[in-house]
N, C-alpha and C positions, 0 to 999 in steps of 0.2 A: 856386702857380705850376705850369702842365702841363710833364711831363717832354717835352723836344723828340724828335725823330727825330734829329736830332745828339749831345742829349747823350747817348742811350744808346748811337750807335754808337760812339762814343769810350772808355764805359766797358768795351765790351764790346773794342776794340781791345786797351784798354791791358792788362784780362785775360787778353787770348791769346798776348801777344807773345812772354815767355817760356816757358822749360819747363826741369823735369832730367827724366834720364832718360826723356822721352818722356812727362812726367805738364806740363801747364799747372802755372805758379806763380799763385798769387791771393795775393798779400802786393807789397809795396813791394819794389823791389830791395835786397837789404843784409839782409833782414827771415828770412828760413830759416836764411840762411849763419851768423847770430848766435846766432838759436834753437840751432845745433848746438852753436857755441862753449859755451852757458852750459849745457846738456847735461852737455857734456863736462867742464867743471870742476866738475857738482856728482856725476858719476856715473861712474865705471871703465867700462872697456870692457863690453859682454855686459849691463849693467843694464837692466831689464826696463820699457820705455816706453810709457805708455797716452796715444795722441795722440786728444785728442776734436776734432772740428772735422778731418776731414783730407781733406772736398774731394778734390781728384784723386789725391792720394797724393804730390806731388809731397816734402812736409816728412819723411812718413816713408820716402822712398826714400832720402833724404840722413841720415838718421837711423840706418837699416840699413846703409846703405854705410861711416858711423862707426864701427861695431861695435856697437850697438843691437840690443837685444830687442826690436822694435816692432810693436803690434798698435793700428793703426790703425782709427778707428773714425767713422762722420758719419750725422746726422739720414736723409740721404737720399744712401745710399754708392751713386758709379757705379762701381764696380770689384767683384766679388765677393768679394776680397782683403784689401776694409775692412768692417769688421763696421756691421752697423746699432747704433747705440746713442741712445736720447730722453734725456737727462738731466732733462727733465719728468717724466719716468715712467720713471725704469732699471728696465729687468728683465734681470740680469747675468745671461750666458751664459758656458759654461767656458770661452769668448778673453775678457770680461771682467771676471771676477770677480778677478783678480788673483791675490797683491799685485802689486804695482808699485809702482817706485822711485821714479818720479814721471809726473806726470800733465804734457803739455805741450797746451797752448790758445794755441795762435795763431790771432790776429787772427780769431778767431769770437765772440766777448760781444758788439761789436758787431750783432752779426748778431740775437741772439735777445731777446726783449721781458723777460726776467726774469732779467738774468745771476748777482743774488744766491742764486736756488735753482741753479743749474747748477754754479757755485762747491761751495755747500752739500751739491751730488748728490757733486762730485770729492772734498767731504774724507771723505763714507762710504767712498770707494772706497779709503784710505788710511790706512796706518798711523800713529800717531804719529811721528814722525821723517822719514815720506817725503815726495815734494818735490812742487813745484810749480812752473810755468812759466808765464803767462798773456801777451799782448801784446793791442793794441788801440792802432788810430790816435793819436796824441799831438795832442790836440784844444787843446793848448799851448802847441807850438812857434809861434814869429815866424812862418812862414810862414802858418799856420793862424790865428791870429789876426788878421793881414789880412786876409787871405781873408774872416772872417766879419764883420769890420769893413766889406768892401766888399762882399761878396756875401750877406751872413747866414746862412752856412754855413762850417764849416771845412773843412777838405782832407778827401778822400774822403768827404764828407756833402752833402747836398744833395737838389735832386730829381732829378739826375740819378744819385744813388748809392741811392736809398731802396728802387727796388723791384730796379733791380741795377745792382750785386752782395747789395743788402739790406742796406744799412746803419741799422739802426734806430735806434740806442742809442748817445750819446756819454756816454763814460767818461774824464774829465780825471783826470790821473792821482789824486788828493787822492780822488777815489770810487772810483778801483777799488783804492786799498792799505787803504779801507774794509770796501768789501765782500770784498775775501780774509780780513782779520783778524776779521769779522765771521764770516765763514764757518767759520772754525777753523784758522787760521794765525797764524804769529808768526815773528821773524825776517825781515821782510821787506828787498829791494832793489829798487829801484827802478832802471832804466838805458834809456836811448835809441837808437834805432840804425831802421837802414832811409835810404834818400833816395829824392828823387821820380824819378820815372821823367819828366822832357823831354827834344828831344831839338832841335838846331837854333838858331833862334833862340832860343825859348821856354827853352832849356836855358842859354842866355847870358841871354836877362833876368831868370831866377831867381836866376842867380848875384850880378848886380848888384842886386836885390832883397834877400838875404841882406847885401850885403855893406853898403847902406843902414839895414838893422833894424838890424845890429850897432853902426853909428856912432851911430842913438841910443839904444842900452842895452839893445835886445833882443837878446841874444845865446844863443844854443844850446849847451850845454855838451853834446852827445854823447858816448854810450862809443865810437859805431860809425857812419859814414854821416854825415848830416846831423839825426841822430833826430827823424824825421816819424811814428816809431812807439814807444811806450813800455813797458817788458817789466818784469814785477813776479814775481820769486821769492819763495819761502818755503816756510817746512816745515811740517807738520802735527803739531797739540799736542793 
């Protein structure tokens, strides 16, 4: 099915809407602000944070404003201030050879055609003990599952999501606390959090859509939001 001229102008809205500090957010609202929280409970102030996947910068500005060591890094960095890094082909540079405390990947596996080596590239980059943070659309939640019941796509997948923001790869949760553990993790959690960005009506019919999955048995147990996004920690063994 051809991507419309509507649906990309729509993905590209809902991509700009926000911002921190003057950097675009490309996550779910609900979705950074949680990243920091789980941060913060697995790391003291001043710990030393390898963000792959960091886009405009917006996760590691709120990462740094926590008290975070943050050295932010993306495929294709706009900022000079976030380092190039391929996890296809790392070639660690002295911002990323590390160590570091942990490694935080939000909402980018979906993004890339092979996310089991890029996993694989983050547990080189890691000592036994240190951590790990991954998120990726919740292609599980009641919402998403209608969605693909009636449209054959889950939330933020589609053709209107494919070539952008580039959503290639859906990870239900069950395969991505595979392929972390496969990668050389153990320990894992699993938790929810993020909600959809409507706003109007659309924002009232969601609600009343939610609150019909629930009455027949599809219910959403989130840590955080409505969890339309799913966040898997763990340490390296």
């Amino acid at each position: 099915m051809p991507v419309t001229r509507v649906e990309r102008q729509t993905v590209q809205r809902t991509a700009s809407v926000r911002s921190y500090a003057g950097h675009s957010v490309h996550a779910a609202p609900g979705v950074h602000e949680y990243a920091v929280t789980l941060v913060q409970a697995a790391l003291p102030a001043g710990g030393r944070v390898l963000e792959v996947g960091a886009g405009c910068g917006a996760l590691a500005m709120r990462l740094k404003d926590a008290g975070f060591d943050v050295v932010p890094t993306d495929l294709e960095p706009p900022h000079d201030w976030i380092t190039r890094l391929d996890l296809d082909h790392p070639e660690l540079t002295e911002e990323t050879r590390g160590p570091f405390d942990i490694v935080v990947c939000v909402e980018t596996l979906e993004h890339v055609e092979n996310p089991r080596q890029v996993l694989r590239s983050i547990r080189s980059m890691l000592r036994v003990g240190d951590r790990l943070l991954v998120s990726t659309p919740n292609v599980t939640h009641p919402h998403s599952l209608l969605k693909t019941v009636l449209r054959g796509a889950p939330v933020f997948f589609g053709p209107g999501h494919y070539y952008q923001p580039g959503h290639i790869t859906l990870l239900p949760d069950w395969m991505l606390t595979e392929h972390v553990r496969q990668a050389g993790f153990d320990q894992l959690e699993v938790r929810t959090a993020g909600s959809m960005e409507y706003h109007g009506l659309r924002r009232l019919a969601h609600r009343v859509e939610l609150a019909l999955l629930r009455l027949v048995g599809l219910r959403a147990h989130p840590a955080d939001g409505e969890g339309v996004c799913v966040f898997v920690t763990a340490i390296a063994v």
